[in-house]
C-alpha positions, 0 to 999 in steps of 0.5 A: 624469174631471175632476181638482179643482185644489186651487189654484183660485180658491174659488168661494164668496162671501167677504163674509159677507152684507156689503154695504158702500156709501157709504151704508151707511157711516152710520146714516141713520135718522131722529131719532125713530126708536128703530133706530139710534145717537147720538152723546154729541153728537148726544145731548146735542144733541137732548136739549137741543134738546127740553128747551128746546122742553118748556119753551117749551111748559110756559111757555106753557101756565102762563101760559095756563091759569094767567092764563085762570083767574085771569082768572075771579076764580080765585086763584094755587092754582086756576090752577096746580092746573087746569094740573097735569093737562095738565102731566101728560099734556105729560109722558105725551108727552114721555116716549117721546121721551125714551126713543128719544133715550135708546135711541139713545145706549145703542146707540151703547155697544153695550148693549140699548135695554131699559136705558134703563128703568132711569132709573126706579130712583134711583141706578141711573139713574146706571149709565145716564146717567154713560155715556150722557153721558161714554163714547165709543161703539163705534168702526164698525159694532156690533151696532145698525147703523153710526155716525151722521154726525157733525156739526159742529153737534153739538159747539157745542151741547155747547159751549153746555152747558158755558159757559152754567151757566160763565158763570152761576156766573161771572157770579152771583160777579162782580156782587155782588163789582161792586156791593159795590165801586161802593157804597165 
């Protein structure tokens, strides 16, 4: 009869289904896919980024649609009232988009992706995007997969987001208090 030596060397698997690689280390998911986590950088980076695209294409779309009809004879009113049902459907296309960024960085909080629809109701909308914007994201792995890498790209584009509008009240103080002075 074998004895069982209470000191042996268990023989169970100790990892607990943890298979850790170097490339599991970070979310290597792509950027429109809703599985995943963002960084506040990559966040508001990717948010500005498509923000700037959207408005490119919104621009483009005025212009065309709007000169085309006045082109026609049509006045102002006409022309960006026939521009208004493709801006709607531009913005039926942007809206999902929107969402996976936005789902993304709630899972980075560690928080369902299903918040994010709370954007809809005003004041609420607030409890969604004061810390999407401004908490730090949980630390390693959380229950949405691991970090994302962090880039450094990222955080000149917040910094963009922040000296711009800067620069613009500095700069919309500055010039009339110049000009009043060149005029004495």
């Amino acid at each position: 009869m074998a004895t069982v030596n209470p000191y042996a060397t268990p023989e169970a698997s100790l990892e607990l289904g943890l298979k850790r690689s170097k490339s599991d280390e970070y979310d290597e998911t792509p950027i429109w896919s809703p599985k995943g986590r963002f960084g506040r950088a990559a966040f508001i980076h990717y948010s500005m980024v498509f923000g700037i695209l959207i408005m490119v294409v919104y621009m483009i779309l005025f212009i065309g649609i709007g000169g085309g009809i006045a082109a026609l004879g049509a006045d102002d009113g006409q022309a960006f009232a026939a521009a208004g049902p493709v801006i709607f459907i531009l913005n039926l296309l942007v809206l999902p988009v929107t969402f996976i960024l936005l789902i993304r960085r709630l899972h980075d909080l560690n928080w369902s992706g299903w918040m994010s629809l709370l954007i809809f109701i005003p004041l609420v909308n607030l409890v969604i995007y004061v810390p999407a914007l401004f908490f730090r994201g949980v630390d390693g792995v959380n229950d949405y997969g691991p970090p994302r890498r962090y880039v450094g790209y990222h955080a000149i584009a917040v910094w963009l987001v922040a000296l711009v509008p800067a620069l613009g009240i500095a700069l919309a103080i500055l010039i009339p208090l110049l000009n009043s002075g060149a005029t004495q």
